[in-house]
N, C-alpha and C positions, 0 to 999 in steps of 0.2 A: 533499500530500494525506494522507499515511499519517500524517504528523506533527503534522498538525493533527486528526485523529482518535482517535491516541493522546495527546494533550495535553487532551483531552477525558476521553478515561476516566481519565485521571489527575486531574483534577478530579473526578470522582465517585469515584472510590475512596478520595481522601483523604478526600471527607464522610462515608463511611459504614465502618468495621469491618467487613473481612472476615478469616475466619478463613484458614489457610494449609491452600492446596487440594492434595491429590494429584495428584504429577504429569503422572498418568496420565488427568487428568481432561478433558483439551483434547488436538482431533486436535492430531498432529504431522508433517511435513513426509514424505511419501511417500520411502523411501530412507533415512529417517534426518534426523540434523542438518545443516544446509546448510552447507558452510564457508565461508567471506569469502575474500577474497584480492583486492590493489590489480590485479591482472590482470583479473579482473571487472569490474572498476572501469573499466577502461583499455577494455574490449572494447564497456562498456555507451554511454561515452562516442563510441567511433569509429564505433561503430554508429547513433548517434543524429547526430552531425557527418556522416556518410555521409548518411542520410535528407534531413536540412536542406538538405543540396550538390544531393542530386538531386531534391529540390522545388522547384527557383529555376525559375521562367516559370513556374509553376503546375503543371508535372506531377506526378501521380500517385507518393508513395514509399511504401514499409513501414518500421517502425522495429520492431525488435524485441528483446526483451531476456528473458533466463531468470531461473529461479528464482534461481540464483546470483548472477548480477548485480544480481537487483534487491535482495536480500539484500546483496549486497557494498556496493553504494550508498549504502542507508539502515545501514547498520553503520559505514559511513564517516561520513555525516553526523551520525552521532549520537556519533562521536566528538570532533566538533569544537560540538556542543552541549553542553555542561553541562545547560542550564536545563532540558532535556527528560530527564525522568527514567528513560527507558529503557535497555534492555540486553541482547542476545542476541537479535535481529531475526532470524526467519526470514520470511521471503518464498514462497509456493508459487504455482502458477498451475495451474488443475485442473479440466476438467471446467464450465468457463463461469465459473467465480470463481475469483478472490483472493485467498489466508489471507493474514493477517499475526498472526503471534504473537512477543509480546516480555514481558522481564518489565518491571513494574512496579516502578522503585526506590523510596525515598524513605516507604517507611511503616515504621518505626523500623528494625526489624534485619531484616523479612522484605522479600521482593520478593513478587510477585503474578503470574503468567502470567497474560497477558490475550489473549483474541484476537480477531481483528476478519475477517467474512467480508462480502466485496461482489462484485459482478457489475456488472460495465464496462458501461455504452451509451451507443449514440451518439444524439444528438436529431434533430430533423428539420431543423435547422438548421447541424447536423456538427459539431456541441460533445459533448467526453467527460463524462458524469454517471456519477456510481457510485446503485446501490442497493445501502444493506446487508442482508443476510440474517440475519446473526446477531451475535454482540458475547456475550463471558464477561468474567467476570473472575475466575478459580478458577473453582470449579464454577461458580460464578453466572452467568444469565445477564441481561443487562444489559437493561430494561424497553423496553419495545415505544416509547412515547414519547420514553426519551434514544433510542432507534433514530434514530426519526422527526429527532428535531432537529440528529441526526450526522451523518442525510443530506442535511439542508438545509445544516448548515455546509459537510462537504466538497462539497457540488454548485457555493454560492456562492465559494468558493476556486479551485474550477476553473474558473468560467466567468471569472474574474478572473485567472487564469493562460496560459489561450490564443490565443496570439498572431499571428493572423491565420492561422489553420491550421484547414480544413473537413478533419474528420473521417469519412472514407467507411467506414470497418468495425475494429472488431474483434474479435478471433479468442483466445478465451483457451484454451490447450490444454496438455496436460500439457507442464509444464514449462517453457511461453513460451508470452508474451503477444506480439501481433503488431497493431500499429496500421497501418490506410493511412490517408492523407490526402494535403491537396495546401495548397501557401497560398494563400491568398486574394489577396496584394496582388501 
């Protein structure tokens, strides 16, 4: 989801000339910079293999995961992407949304902070949908219409990503995001 969002504004940022923003110009991650570490990784993973195991017959689990992890996650996957032109993924969870700020590679010698802010909900049918709230790229902030069609791309990616799993709540709070659900089959 996060990837296919930022592969988004990276298509619009290579069409249009932006100048190099201050970097003071975009919130950043409450605490400071988030560090990555494969331990995150390891935590985010058992954590989610734990949910899976205690969803089987259909009960009720939570999956949860922190700002750290979910930052270690996508820093990991994006080192095993080239084609995605990102770099320095921070992840936050805060107050009912999402940040995701990353820079921007690939436009000659500067990078671009970009950042992407959404709010998690569940539908009446128990599928995860994001609404974005906001979207920069440097100061700029990214027009209400690409908004509009970011949210349809990443809505349609997720509803194409979950796999037999009703969505009963989530819970975004500083620091951790917390999913329940149960499977369907």
């Amino acid at each position: 989801m996060f990837i296919t969002v930022m592969l988004l504004l990276s298509l619009l940022a290579c069409s249009i000339g932006l100048p190099k923003q201050k970097p003071e110009s975009l919130p950043q991650p409450p605490g400071g910079h988030i560090e990555t570490s494969d331990e995150a990784v390891e935590r985010a993973k058992g954590n989610l293999n734990q949910a899976v195991e205690e969803a089987k017959g259909g009960h009720e689990t939570t999956f949860r995961i922190t700002s750290e992890e979910a930052t270690s996650v996508v820093a990991k996957l994006l080192q095993t992407r080239a084609d995605i032109p990102l770099s320095d993924p921070q992840i936050w969870f805060t107050a009912g949304k999402i940040y995701m700020l990353a820079k921007l590679e690939g436009l000659g010698s500067a990078s671009v902070s970009t950042l992407i802010v959404m709010r998690p909900l569940v539908t009446d049918d128990g599928q995860l949908q994001v609404e974005l709230v906001d979207a920069k790229m440097g100061a700029f902030s990214v027009p209400d219409a690409v908004i509009n069609n970011l949210t349809e791309t990443i809505n349609e990616t997720l509803a194409d990503a979950q796999f037999n799993v009703k969505i009963t709540g989530i819970d975004v709070r500083e620091g951790e995001m917390i999913i329940a659900g149960k499977r369907t089959e």
